[in-house]
C-alpha positions as a Python dict, from the first residue, in 0.01 Angstrom:
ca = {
    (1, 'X'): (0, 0, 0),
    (2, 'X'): (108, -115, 307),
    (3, 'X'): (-190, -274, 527),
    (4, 'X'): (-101, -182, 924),
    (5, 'X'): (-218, -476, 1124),
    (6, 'X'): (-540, -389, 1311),
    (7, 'X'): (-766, -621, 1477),
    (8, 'X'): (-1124, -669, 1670),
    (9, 'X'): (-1025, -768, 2012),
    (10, 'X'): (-1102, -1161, 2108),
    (11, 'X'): (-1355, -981, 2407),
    (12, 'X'): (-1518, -786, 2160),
    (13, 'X'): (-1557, -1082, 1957),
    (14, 'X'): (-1740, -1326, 2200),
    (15, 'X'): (-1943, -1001, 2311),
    (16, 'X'): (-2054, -973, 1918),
    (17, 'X'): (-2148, -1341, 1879),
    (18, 'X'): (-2287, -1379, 2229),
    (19, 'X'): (-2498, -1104, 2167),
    (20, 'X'): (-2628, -1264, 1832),
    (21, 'X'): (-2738, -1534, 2039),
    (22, 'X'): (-2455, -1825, 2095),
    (23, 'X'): (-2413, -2000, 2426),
    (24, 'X'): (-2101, -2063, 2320),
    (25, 'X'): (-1817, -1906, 2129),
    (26, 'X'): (-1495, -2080, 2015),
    (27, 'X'): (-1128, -1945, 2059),
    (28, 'X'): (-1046, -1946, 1692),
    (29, 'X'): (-1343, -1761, 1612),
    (30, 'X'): (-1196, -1375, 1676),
    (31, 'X'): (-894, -1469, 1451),
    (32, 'X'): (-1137, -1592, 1187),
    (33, 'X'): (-1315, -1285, 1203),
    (34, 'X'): (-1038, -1085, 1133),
    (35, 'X'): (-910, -1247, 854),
    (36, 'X'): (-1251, -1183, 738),
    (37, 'X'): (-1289, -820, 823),
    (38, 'X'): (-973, -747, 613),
    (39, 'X'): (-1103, -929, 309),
    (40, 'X'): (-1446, -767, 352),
    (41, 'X'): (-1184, -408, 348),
    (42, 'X'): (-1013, -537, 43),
    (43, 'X'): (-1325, -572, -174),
    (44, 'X'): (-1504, -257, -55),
    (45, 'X'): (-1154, -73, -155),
    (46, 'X'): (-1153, -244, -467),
    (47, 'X'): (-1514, -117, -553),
    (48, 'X'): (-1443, 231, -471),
    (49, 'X'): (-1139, 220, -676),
    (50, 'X'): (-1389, 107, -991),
    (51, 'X'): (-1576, 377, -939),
    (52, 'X'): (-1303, 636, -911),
    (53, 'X'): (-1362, 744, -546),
    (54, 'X'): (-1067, 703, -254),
    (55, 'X'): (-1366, 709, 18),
    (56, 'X'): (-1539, 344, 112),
    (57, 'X'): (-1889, 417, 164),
    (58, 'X'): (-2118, 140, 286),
    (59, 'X'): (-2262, 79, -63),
    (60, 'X'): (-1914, -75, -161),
    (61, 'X'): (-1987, -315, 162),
    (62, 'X'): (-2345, -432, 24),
    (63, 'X'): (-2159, -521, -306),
    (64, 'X'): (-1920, -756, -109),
    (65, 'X'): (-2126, -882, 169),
    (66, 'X'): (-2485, -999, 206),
    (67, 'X'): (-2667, -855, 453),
    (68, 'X'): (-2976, -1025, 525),
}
């Protein structure tokens, strides 16, 4: 499966993180992110594979991330 090469823009990025409360965010930190993002997408499609479905559904995110 080819994976096409999507990514959070660097604004949206700072915006996120800003928003979460930092004065101050790095300019590394939106390519970090989406290296991230697609592993997060990896695992969720790997859990929804085990379970037989081709739809991700936000259980298979809880499985791969904590959310506090």
């Amino acid at each position: 499966m080819k994976m096409m090469a999507v990514k959070l823009p660097k604004a949206t990025v700072i915006k996120l993180f800003k928003k979460a409360g930092a004065a101050r965010v790095s300019g590394d930190v939106a390519e970090a992110v989406n290296k991230i993002v697609v592993e997060i997408a990896k695992g969720a499609l790997k859990s929804a594979k085990a379970a037989g479905r081709k739809t991700v559904s936000a259980d298979d995110l809880r499985l791969v991330v904590v959310v506090s």
